[in-house]
C-alpha positions in Angstrom: 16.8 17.5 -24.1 17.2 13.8 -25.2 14.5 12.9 -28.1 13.5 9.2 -28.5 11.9 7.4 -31.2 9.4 5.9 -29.6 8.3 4.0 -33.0 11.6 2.1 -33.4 11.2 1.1 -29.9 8.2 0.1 -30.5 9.3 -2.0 -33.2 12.5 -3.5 -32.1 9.8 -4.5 -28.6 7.4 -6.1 -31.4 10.7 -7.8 -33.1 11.5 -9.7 -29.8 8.1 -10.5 -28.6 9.3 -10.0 -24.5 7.9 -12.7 -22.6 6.4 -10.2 -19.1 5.4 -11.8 -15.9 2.5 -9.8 -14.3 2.0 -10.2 -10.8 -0.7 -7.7 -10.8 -4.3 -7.2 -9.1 -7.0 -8.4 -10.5 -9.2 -5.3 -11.6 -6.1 -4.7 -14.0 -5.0 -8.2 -15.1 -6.9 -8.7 -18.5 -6.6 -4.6 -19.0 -2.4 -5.1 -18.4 -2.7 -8.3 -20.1 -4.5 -6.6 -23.3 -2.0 -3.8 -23.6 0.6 -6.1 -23.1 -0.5 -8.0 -26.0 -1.1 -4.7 -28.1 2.4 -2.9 -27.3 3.7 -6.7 -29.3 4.7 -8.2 -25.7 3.8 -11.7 -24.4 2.1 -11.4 -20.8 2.4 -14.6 -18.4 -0.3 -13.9 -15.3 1.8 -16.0 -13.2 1.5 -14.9 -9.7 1.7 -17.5 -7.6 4.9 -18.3 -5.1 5.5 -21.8 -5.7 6.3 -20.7 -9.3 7.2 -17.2 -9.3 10.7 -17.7 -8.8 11.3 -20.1 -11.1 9.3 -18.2 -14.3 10.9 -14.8 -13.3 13.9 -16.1 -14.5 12.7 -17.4 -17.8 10.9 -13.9 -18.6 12.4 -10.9 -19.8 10.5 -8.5 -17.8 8.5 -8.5 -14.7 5.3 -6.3 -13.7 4.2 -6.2 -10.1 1.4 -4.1 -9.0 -0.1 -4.2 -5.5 -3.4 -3.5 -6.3 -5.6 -6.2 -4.7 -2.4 -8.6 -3.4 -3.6 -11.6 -1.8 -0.6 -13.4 0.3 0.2 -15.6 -1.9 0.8 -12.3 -4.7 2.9 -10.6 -1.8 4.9 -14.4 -1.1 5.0 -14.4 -5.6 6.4 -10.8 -5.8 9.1 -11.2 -3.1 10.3 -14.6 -5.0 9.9 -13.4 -8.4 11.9 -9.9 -7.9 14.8 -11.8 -5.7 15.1 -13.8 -8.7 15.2 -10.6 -11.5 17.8 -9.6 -9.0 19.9 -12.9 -9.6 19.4 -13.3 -13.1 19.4 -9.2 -14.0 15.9 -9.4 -15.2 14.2 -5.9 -15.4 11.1 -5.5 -12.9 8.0 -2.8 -12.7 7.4 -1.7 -9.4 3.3 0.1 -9.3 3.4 1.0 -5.5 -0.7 1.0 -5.3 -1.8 2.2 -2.2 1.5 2.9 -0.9 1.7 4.9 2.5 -2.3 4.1 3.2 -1.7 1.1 5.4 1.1 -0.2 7.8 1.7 -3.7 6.2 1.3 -2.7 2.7 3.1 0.3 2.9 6.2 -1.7 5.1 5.9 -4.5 1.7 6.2 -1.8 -0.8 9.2 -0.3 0.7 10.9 -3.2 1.1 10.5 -4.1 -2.2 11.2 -0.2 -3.6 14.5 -0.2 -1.8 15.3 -3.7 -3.4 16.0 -2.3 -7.0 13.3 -2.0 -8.9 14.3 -0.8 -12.8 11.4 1.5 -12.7 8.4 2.9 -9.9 5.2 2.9 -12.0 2.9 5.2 -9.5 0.1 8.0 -9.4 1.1 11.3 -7.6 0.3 10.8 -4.2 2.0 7.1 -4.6 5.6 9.1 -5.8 5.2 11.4 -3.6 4.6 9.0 -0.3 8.0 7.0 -1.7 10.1 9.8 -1.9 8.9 11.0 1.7 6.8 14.0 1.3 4.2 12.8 3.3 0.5 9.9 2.6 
């Protein structure tokens, strides 16, 4: 078993500041925004496709979260994550919903399968991605 200091983490994050893009649904933007804030990062609630792109590459981290996504947020999260993958950017993947509707549950997948550096989900969410069933 691998043990991690959590602390030093915690301080090297603070040290750096990490500027996070949060393309995230609107019952959890100021919440994500406040831990953001309190874990030492810098959140940007830029979620809009005309700029997505172009900020994902200037941030050092990327949330997405599918929570309430409007088209534009979909459009935003397909530029911004294209972009980590360009520039190696790291990107949060939180599946919300995934496997309860057609089109969400085709978006998500797409966008699993794309290289996300980590899947951020409940149970049932894990569970649907890795195939064991809604």
């Amino acid at each position: 078993m691998t043990t991690v200091d959590v602390a030093a983490h915690l301080r090297t994050m603070r040290a750096q500041v990490p500027l996070v893009q949060c393309i995230t649904n609107t019952v959890v933007q100021q919440f994500s925004a406040n831990v953001l804030l309190a874990a030492g990062a810098s959140p940007a609630m830029l979620d809009h496709e005309a700029d997505a792109a172009q900020f994902a590459r200037i941030a050092d981290g990327i949330l997405v979260n599918f929570g309430t996504a409007t088209s534009h947020q979909l459009l935003a999260a397909d530029a911004a994550t294209a972009a980590a993958a360009e520039s190696g950017t790291p990107w949060v993947l939180d599946p919300v919903s995934y496997g309860g509707v057609a089109h969400r549950t085709v978006h998500i997948r797409r966008l699993a399968d794309s290289g996300p550096t980590c899947i951020r989900g409940n149970a049932s969410e894990i569970a649907a991605l890795a195939g064991a069933g809604a």
